[in-house]
C-alpha positions as CSV (number, residue, x, y, z in Angstrom):
1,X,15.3,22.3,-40.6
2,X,14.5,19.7,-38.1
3,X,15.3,19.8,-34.5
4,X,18.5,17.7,-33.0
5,X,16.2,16.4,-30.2
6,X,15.1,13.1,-31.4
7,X,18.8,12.6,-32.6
8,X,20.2,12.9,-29.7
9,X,17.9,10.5,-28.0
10,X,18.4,8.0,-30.0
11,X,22.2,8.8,-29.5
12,X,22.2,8.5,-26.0
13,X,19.7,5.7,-25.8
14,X,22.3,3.9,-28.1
15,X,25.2,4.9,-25.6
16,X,23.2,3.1,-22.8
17,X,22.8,0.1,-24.4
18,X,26.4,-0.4,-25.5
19,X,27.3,0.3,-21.8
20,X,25.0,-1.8,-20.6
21,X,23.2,0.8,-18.6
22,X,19.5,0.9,-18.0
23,X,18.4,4.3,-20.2
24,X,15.2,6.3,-18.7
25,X,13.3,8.9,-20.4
26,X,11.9,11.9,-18.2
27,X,8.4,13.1,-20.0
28,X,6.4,16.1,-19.6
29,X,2.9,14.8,-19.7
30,X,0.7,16.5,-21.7
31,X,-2.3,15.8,-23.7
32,X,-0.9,14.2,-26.8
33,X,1.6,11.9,-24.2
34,X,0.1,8.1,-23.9
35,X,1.2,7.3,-20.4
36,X,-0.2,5.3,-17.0
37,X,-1.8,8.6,-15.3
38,X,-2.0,6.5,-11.8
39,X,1.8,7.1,-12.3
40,X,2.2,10.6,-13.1
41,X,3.4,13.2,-10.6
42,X,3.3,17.0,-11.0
43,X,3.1,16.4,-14.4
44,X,6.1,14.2,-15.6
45,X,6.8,10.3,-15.3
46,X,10.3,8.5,-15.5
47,X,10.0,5.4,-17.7
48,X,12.3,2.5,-18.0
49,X,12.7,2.1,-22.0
50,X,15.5,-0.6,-22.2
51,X,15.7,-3.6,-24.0
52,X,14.2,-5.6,-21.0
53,X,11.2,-3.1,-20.1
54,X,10.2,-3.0,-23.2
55,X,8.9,-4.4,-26.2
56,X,8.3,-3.1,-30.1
57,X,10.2,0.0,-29.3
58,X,10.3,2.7,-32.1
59,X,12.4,6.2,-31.8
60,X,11.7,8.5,-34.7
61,X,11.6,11.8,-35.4
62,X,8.4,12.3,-34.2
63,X,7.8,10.4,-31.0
64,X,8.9,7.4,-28.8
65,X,6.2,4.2,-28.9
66,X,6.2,1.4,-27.3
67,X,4.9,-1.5,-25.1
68,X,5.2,-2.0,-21.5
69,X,3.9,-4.0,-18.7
70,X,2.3,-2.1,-15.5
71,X,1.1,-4.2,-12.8
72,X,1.2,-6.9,-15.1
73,X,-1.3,-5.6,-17.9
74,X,0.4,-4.4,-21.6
75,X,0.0,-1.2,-22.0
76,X,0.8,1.0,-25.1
77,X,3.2,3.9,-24.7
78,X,3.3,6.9,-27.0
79,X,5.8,10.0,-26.0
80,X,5.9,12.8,-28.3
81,X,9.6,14.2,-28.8
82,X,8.2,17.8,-27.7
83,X,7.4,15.8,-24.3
84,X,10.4,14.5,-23.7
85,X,12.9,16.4,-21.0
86,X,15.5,13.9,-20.8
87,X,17.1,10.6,-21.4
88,X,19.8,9.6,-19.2
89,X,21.4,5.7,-17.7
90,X,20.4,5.3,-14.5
91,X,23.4,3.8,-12.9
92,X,25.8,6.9,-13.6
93,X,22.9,9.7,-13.5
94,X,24.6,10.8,-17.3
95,X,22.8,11.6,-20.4
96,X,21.1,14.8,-21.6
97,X,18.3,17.4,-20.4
98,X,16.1,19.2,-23.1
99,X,13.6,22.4,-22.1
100,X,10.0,22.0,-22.8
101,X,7.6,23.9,-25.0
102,X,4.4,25.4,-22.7
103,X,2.1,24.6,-25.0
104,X,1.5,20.5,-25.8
105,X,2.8,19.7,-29.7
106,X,2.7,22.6,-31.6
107,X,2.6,22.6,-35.1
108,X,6.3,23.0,-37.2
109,X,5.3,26.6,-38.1
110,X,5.2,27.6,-34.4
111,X,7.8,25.4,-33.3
112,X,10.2,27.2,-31.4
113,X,14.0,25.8,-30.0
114,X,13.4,25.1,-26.6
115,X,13.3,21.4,-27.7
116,X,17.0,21.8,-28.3
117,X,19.4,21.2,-25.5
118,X,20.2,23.6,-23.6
119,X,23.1,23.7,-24.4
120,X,22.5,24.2,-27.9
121,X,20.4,27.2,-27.2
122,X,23.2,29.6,-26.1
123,X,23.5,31.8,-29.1
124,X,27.3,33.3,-30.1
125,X,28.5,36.6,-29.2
126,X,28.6,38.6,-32.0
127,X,32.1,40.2,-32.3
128,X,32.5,43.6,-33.9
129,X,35.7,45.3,-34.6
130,X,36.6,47.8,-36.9
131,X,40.5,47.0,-37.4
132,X,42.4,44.2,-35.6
133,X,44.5,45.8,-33.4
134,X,48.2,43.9,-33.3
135,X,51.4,45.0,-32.6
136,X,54.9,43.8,-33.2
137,X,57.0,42.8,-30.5
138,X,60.8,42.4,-31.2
């Protein structure tokens, strides 16, 4: 089954745009992530990927890519969706966090959720009873 991750990106990203808010992408820099290093801090970078910042973007299932300008000079982005801890608009702080994988892209077969929200990862109680127990109340 695949993961919602890269669904809800595009989601939000989408949500962003039609507000007319500036969408941002948090990324945990690893060694499949093609980012500026010069711009990378404790491991992560924030990157501007609207409309305006950006140009040939492609979300799929798989990874974010595209061009951007640093200092002037192109530069090719490529953010792997395991990478990515969040997406959010940058003029109301909204939009989504996701919990990172220790170990850069593993393979589907060692793929665990913790590229599902967080949200998402709270499993249901499980609710055992042996007879419902009603009454009736005249």
């Amino acid at each position: 089954m695949n993961t919602t991750k890269p669904y809800l990106v595009r989601a939000i990203y989408e949500w962003c745009v039609d507000n007319q808010f500036t969408p941002y992408v948090a990324v945990n820099v690893n060694s499949n992530t093609q980012v500026p290093m010069e711009y990378v801090e404790n491991g992560e970078i924030i990157l501007n990927i609207s409309q305006n910042a950006t140009d040939d973007l492609v979300m799929n299932n798989e990874c974010i890519q595209f061009m951007a300008r640093f200092d002037g000079a192109p530069r090719k982005m490529q953010i792997p969706m395991n990478a990515v801890k969040g997406i959010f608009a940058k003029e109301v702080n909204q939009g989504l966090t996701f919990s990172i994988d220790p170990e850069p892209d593993p393979g589907p077969e060692n793929k665990k959720n913790s590229d599902q929200p967080i949200l998402e990862q709270k499993k249901p109680k499980k609710i055992t009873s042996k007879k419902p127990h009603l009454q009736v109340v005249k």
